[in-house]
DRENZATOR-787361 format. One record per residue (C-alpha): x, y, z; residue in three letters; residue number from 0. Coordinates in pm, whole numbers, plus 50000, padded with zeros to 5 digits. Layout:
REM DRENZATOR-787361
node east->X | north->Y | up->Z | code->ALA | pos->NUM
...
***
This chain:
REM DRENZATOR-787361
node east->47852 | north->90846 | up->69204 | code->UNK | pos->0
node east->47838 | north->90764 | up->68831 | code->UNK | pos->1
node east->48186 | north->90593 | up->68874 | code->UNK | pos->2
node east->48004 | north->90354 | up->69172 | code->UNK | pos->3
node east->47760 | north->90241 | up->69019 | code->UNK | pos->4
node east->47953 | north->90071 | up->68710 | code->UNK | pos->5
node east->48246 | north->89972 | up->68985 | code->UNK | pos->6
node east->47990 | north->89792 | up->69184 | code->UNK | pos->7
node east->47841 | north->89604 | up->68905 | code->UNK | pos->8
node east->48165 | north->89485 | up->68813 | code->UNK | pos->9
node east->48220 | north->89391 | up->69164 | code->UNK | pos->10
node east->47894 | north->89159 | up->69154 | code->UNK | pos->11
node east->47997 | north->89033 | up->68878 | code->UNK | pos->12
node east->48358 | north->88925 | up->68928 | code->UNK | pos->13
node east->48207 | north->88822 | up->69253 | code->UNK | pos->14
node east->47961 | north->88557 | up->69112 | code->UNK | pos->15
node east->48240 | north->88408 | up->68905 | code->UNK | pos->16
node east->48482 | north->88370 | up->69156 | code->UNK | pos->17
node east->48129 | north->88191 | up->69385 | code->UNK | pos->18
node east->48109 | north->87923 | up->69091 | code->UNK | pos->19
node east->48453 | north->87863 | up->69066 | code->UNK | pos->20
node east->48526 | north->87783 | up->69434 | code->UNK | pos->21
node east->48125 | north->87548 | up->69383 | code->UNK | pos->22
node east->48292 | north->87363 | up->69118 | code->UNK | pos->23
node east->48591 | north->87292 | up->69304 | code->UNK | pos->24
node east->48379 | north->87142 | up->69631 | code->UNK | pos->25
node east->48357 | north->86819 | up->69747 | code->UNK | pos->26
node east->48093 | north->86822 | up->70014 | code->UNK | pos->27
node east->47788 | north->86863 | up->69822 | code->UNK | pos->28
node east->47868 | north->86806 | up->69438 | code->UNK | pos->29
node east->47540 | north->86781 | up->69294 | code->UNK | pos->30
node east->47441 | north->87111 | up->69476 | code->UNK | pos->31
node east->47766 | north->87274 | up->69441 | code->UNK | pos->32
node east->47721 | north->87251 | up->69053 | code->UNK | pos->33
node east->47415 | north->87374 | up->69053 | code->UNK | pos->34
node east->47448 | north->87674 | up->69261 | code->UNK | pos->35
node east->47763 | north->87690 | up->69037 | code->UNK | pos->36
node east->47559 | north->87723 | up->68741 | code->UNK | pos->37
node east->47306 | north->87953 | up->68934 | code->UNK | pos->38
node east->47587 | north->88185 | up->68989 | code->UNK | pos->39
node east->47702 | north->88249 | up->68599 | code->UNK | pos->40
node east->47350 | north->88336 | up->68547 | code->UNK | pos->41
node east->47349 | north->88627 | up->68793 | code->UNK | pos->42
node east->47680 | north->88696 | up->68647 | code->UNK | pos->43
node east->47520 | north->88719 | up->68278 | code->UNK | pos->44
node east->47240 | north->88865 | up->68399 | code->UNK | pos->45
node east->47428 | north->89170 | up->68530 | code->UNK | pos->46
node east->47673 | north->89203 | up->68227 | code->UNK | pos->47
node east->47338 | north->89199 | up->68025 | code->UNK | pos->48
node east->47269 | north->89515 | up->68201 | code->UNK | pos->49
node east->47644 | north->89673 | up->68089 | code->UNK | pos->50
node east->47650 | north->89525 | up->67779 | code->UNK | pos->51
node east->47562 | north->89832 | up->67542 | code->UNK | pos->52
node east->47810 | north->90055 | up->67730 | code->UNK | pos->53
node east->48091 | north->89772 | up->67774 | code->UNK | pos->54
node east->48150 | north->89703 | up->67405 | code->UNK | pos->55
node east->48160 | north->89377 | up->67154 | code->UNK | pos->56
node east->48360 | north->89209 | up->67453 | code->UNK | pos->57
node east->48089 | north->89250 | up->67688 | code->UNK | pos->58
node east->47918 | north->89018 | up->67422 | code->UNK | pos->59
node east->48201 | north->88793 | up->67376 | code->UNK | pos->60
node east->48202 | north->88761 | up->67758 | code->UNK | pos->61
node east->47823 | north->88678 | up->67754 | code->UNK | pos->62
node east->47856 | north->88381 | up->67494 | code->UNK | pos->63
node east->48159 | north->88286 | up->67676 | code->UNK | pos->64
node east->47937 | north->88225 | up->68031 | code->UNK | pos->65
node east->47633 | north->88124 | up->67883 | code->UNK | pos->66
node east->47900 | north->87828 | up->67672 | code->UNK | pos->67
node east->48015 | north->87763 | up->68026 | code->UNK | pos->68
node east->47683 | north->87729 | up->68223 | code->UNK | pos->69
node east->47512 | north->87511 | up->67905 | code->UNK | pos->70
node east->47829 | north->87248 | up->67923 | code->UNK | pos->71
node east->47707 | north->87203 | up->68296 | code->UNK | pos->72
node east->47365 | north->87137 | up->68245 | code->UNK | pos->73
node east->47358 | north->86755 | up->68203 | code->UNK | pos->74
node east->47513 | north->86693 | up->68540 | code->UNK | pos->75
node east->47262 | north->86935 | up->68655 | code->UNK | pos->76
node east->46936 | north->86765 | up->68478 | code->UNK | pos->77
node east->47068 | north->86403 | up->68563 | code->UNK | pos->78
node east->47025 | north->86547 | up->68954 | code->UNK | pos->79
node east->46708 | north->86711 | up->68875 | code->UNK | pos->80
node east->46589 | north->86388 | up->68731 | code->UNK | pos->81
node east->46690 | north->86224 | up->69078 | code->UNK | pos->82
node east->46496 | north->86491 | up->69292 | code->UNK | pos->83
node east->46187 | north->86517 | up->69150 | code->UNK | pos->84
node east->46125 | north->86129 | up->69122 | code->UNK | pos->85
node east->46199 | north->86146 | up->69489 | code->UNK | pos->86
node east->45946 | north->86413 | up->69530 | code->UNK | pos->87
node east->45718 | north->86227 | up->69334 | code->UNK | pos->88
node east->45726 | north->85931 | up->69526 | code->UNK | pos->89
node east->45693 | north->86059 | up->69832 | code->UNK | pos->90
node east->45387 | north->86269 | up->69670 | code->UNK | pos->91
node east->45239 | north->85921 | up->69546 | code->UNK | pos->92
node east->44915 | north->85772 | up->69704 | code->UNK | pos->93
node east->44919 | north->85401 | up->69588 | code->UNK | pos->94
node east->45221 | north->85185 | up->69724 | code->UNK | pos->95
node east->45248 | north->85053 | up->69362 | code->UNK | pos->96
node east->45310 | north->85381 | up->69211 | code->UNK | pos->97
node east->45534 | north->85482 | up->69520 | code->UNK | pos->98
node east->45771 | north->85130 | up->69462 | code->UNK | pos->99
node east->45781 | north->85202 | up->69076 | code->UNK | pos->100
node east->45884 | north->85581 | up->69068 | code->UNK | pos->101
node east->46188 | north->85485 | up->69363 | code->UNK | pos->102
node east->46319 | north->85185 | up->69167 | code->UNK | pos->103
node east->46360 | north->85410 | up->68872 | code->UNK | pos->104
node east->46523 | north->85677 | up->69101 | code->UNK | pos->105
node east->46747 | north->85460 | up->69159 | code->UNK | pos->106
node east->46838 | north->85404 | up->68815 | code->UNK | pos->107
node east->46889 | north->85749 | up->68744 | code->UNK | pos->108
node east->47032 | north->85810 | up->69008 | code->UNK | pos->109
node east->47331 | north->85543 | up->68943 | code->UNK | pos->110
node east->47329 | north->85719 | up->68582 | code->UNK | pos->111
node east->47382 | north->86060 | up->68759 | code->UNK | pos->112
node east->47690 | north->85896 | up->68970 | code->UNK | pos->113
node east->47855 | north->85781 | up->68669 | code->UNK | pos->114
node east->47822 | north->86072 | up->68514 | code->UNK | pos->115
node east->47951 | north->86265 | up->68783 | code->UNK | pos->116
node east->48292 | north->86014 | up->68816 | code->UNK | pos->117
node east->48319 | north->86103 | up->68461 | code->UNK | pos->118
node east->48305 | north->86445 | up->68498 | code->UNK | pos->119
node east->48559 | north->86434 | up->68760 | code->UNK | pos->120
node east->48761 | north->86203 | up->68614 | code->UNK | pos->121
node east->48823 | north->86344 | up->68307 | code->UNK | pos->122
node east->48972 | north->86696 | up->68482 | code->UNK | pos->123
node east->48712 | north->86903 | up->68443 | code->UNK | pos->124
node east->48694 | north->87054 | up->68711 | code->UNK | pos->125
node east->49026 | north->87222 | up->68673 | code->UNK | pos->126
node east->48915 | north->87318 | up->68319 | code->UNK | pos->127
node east->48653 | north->87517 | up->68400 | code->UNK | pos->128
node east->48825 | north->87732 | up->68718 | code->UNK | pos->129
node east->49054 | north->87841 | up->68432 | code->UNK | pos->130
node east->48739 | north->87943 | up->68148 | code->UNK | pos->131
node east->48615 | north->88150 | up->68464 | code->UNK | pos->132
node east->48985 | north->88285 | up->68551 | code->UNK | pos->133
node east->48997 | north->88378 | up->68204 | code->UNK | pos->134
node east->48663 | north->88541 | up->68163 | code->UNK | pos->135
node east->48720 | north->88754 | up->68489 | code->UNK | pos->136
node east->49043 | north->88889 | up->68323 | code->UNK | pos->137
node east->48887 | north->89003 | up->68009 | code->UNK | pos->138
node east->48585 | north->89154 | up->68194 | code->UNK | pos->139
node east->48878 | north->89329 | up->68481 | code->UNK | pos->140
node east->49002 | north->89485 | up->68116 | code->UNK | pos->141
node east->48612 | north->89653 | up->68021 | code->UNK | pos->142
node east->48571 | north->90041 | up->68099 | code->UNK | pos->143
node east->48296 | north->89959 | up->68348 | code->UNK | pos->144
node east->48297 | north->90316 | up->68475 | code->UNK | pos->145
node east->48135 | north->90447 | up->68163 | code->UNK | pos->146
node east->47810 | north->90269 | up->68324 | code->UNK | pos->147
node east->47565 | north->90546 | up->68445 | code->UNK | pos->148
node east->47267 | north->90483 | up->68697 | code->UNK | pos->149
node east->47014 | north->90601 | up->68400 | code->UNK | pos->150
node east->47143 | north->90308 | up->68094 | code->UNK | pos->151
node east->47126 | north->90035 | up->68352 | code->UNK | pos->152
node east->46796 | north->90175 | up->68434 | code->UNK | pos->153
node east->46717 | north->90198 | up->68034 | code->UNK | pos->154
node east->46846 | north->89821 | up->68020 | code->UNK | pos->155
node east->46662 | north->89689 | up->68327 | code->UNK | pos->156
node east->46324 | north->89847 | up->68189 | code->UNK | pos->157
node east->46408 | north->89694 | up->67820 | code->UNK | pos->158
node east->46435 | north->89343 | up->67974 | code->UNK | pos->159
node east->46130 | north->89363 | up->68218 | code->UNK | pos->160
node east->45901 | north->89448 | up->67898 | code->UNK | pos->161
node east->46045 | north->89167 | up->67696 | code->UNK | pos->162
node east->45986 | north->88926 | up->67963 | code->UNK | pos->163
node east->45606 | north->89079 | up->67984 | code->UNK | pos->164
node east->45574 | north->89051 | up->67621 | code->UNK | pos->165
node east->45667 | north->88657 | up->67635 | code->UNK | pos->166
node east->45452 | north->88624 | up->67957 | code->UNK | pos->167
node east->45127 | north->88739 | up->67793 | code->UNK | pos->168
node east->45138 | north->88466 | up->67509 | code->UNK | pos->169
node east->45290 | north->88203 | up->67769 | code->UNK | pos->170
node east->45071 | north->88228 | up->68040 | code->UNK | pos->171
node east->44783 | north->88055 | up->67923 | code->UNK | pos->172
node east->44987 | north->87843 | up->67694 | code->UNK | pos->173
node east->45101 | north->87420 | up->67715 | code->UNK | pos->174
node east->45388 | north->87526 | up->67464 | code->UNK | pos->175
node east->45650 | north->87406 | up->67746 | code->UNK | pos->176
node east->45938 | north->87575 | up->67480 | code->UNK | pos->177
node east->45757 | north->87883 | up->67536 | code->UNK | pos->178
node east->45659 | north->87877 | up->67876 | code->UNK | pos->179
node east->46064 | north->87807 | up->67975 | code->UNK | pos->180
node east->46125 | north->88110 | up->67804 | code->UNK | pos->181
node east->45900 | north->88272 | up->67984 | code->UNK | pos->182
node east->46093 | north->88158 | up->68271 | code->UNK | pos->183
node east->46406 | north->88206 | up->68177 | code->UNK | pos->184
node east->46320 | north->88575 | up->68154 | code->UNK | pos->185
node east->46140 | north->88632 | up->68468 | code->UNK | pos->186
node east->46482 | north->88479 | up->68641 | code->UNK | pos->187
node east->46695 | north->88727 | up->68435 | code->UNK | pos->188
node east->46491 | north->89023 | up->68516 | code->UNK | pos->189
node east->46504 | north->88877 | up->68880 | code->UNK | pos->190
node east->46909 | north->88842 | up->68899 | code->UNK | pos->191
node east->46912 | north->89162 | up->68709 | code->UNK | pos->192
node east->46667 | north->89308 | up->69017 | code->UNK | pos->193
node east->46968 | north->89172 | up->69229 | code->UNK | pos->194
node east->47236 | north->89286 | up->69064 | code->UNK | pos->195
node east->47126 | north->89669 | up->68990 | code->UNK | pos->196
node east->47020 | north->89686 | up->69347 | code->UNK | pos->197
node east->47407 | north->89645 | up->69455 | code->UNK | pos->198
node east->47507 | north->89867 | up->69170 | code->UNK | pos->199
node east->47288 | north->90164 | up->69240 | code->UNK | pos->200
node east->47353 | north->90132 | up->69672 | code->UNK | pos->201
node east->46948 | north->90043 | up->69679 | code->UNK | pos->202
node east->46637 | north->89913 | up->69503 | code->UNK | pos->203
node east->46558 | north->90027 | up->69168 | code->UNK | pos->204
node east->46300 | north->90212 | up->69108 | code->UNK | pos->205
node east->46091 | north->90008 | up->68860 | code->UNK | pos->206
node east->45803 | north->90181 | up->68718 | code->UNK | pos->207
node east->45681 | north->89869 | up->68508 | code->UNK | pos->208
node east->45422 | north->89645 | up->68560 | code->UNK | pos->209
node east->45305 | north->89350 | up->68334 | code->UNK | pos->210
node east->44942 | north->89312 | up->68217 | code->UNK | pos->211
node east->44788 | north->89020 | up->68000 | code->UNK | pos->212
node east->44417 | north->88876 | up->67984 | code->UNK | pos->213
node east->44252 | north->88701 | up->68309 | code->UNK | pos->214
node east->44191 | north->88361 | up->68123 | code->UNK | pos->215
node east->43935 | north->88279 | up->68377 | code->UNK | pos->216
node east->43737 | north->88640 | up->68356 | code->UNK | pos->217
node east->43696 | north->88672 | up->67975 | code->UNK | pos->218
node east->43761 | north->89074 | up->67900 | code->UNK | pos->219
node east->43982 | north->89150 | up->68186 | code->UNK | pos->220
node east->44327 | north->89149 | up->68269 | code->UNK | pos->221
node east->44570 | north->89066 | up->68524 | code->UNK | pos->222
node east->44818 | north->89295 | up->68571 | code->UNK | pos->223
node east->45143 | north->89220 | up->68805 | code->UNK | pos->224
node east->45369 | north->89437 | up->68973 | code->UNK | pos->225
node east->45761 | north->89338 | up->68866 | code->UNK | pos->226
node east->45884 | north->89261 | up->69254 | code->UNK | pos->227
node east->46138 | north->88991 | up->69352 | code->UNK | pos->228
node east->45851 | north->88789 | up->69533 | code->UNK | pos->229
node east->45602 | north->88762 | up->69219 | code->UNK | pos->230
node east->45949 | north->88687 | up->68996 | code->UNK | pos->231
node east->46041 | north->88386 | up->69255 | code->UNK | pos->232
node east->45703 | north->88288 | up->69248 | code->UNK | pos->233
node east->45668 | north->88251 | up->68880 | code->UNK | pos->234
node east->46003 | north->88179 | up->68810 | code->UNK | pos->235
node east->45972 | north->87867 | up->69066 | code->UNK | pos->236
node east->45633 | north->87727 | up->68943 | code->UNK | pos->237
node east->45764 | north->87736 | up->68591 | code->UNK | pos->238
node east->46075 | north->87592 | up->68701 | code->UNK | pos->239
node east->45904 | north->87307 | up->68875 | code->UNK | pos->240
node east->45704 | north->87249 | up->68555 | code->UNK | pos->241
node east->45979 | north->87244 | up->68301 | code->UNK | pos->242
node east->46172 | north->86997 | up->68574 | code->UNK | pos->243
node east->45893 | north->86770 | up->68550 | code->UNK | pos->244
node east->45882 | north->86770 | up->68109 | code->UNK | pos->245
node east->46251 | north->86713 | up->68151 | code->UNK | pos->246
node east->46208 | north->86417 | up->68351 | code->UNK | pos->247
node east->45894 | north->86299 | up->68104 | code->UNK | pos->248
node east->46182 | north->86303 | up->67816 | code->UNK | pos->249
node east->46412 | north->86156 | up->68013 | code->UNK | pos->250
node east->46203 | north->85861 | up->68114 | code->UNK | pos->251
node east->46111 | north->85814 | up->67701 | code->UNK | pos->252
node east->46491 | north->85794 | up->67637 | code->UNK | pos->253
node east->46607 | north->85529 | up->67915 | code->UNK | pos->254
node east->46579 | north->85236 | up->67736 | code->UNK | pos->255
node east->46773 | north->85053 | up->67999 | code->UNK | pos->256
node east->46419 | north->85085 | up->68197 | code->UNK | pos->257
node east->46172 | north->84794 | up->68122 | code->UNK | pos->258
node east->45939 | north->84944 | up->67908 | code->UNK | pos->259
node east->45605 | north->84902 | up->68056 | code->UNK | pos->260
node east->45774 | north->85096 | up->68383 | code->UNK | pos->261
node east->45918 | north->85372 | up->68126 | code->UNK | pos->262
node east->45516 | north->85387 | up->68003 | code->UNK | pos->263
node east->45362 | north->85369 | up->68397 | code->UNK | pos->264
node east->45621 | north->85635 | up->68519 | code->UNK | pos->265
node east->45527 | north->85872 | up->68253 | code->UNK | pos->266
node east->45186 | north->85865 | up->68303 | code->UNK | pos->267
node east->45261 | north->85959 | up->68654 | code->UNK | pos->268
node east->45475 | north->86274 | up->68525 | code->UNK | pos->269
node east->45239 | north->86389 | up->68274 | code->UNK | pos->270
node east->44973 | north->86386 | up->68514 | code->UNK | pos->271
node east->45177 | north->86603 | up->68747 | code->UNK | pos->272
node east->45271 | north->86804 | up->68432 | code->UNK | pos->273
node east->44880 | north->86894 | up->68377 | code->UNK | pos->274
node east->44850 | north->86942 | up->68722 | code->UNK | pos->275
node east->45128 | north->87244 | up->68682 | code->UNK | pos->276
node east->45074 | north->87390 | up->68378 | code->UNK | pos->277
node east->44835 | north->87625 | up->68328 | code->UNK | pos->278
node east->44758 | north->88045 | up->68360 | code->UNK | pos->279
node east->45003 | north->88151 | up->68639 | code->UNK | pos->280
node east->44945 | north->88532 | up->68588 | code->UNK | pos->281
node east->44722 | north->88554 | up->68860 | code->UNK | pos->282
node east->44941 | north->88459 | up->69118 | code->UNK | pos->283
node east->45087 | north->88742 | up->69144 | code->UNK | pos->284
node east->44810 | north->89003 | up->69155 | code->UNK | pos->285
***
C-alpha cells in the first residue's frame, strides 16, 4: 500500500504533463488549449509539492523547472484574459456608450492577442516546449517515488492548508491585490493538491483543518471555513475574477496605441468592477 500511494502520485503527475503537452500542440482551440495547458503544470507542481521532501533536491529542480515553463506562458494567457473579460464587461454594461467603448477596445486587444499568438507559433515554440515537458517527465520517471508514505503527504498537505490560512486571514479583508493573489494562488494549490492526494491515497483525504480569521462585518467574531474543494473553487474563482480584472486595469494604462481619453473611460469602468469584487470573501464559505 505504501508503494501505491507514491506510484500513483507519480502517475498524476506524469499524467498532467503529458495533458499540457498534447494542449500545446492543438489547433482547435489555442487560446484555451494554452490555458488549460498552463492549468495542467500547476496540478503537476502542486502534486510534486506534496513529494518534494521525500523526492530529493531534484524534486526541487523539477519544481523551478515547471513553474519556468508555466510563467513563459502567461502572456499569451493574460493577452486572452484581457480579451474575455472586456467581453464580459460589455455585455455586463448598462449605457450603450460604455457598451461601444469597452468592444472597440476588445477588439484592439484582441488583434494584439492574435499577433502574439502568430508569433508564438511562428517562432517554433510549440515544439520547444513538448521537449522541456519530455525532459522534465524523464528526470521525474528517475525520482524514488515509492519512498512516499500516505502519512508525509498527509504531513505536506496539512503544512500547505495552514499556510494558505495564514495568508487568508491578513488577505481577506485586504485591497493589497499582491496579497490577495497570493492568497489565491494558495487556495488553488491546496485545491490541486486536494486532487492530487485523493488519486494517490485511492480516496479523499482526511483533512482535519479548518481556517478561521475575524468576521469583518461582526467586530469580535470569526469566520471559520471548512478546507473542501467547493469553498477552495469558490474562493479561488472570486479572487481569480478579481485579479483578472487589475490585470486588465494595467493593461489598459500600458496600451498607448488606445486614444487616451478611451484608455481613462475604460478604466474607470474596470476599477469600478474591481471595488465591486474586492472585499472580505471569508464568509462565503461558512
Amino acid at each position: 500500500m505504501t508503494h501505491d500511494v507514491g506510484d500513483r502520485l507519480e502517475s498524476f503527475v506524469l499524467g498532467e504533463l503529458d495533458r499540457a503537452a498534447r494542449l500545446l500542440a492543438g489547433r482547435s482551440t489555442r487560446h484555451e488549449s494554452i490555458h488549460a495547458a498552463r492549468k495542467a503544470i500547476r496540478r503537476a507542481r502542486a502534486a510534486l509539492r506534496l513529494a518534494r521532501k521525500v523526492l530529493g533536491a531534484a524534486a526541487d529542480d523539477a519544481q523551478r523547472a515547471s513553474g519556468e515553463i508555466g510563467a513563459s506562458l502567461a502572456p499569451l494567457r493574460d493577452a486572452h484574459v484581457a480579451v474575455t473579460t472586456l467581453a464580459a464587461l460589455a455585455a455586463q454594461a448598462e449605457a450603450a456608450g460604455e457598451r461601444q467603448l469597452l468592444r472597440r477596445i476588445g477588439r484592439t486587444f484582441a488583434t494584439r492577442r492574435a499577433a502574439l499568438y502568430a508569433e508564438f507559433r511562428a517562432r517554433g515554440a510549440v515544439d520547444a516546449y513538448r521537449a522541456r515537458l519530455r525532459d522534465l517527465r524523464e528526470l521525474l520517471a528517475r525520482l524514488p517515488w515509492r519512498k512516499l508514505t500516505a502519512r508525509a503527504l498527509d504531513k505536506a498537505l496539512v503544512h500547505d492548508i495552514r499556510r494558505a490560512g495564514q495568508v487568508g486571514a491578513r488577505a481577506d479583508a485586504s485591497t493589497d491585490g499582491d496579497l490577495r493573489h497570493r492568497w489565491r494562488r494558495r487556495l488553488r494549490r491546496v485545491r490541486y493538491e486536494l486532487k492530487a492526494a485523493a488519486q494517490a491515497l485511492d480516496h479523499a483525504p482526511a483533512v482535519h483543518v479548518a481556517w478561521s480569521w475575524p468576521a469583518h462585518e461582526r467586530p469580535g467574531r470569526r469566520v471559520r471555513l471548512a478546507v473542501q474543494p467547493d469553498v477552495l473553487r469558490d474562493l479561488t474563482e472570486r479572487l481569480g475574477h478579481e485579479h483578472d480584472l487589475r490585470m486588465v486595469y494595467a493593461a489598459l494604462r500600458a496600451a498607448e496605441e488606445i486614444d487616451r481619453s478611451d484608455r481613462s473611460a475604460a478604466r474607470h469602468v474596470v476599477r469600478r468592477a474591481i471595488a465591486a469584487a474586492s472585499g472580505p470573501l471569508g464568509r462565503a464559505g461558512a
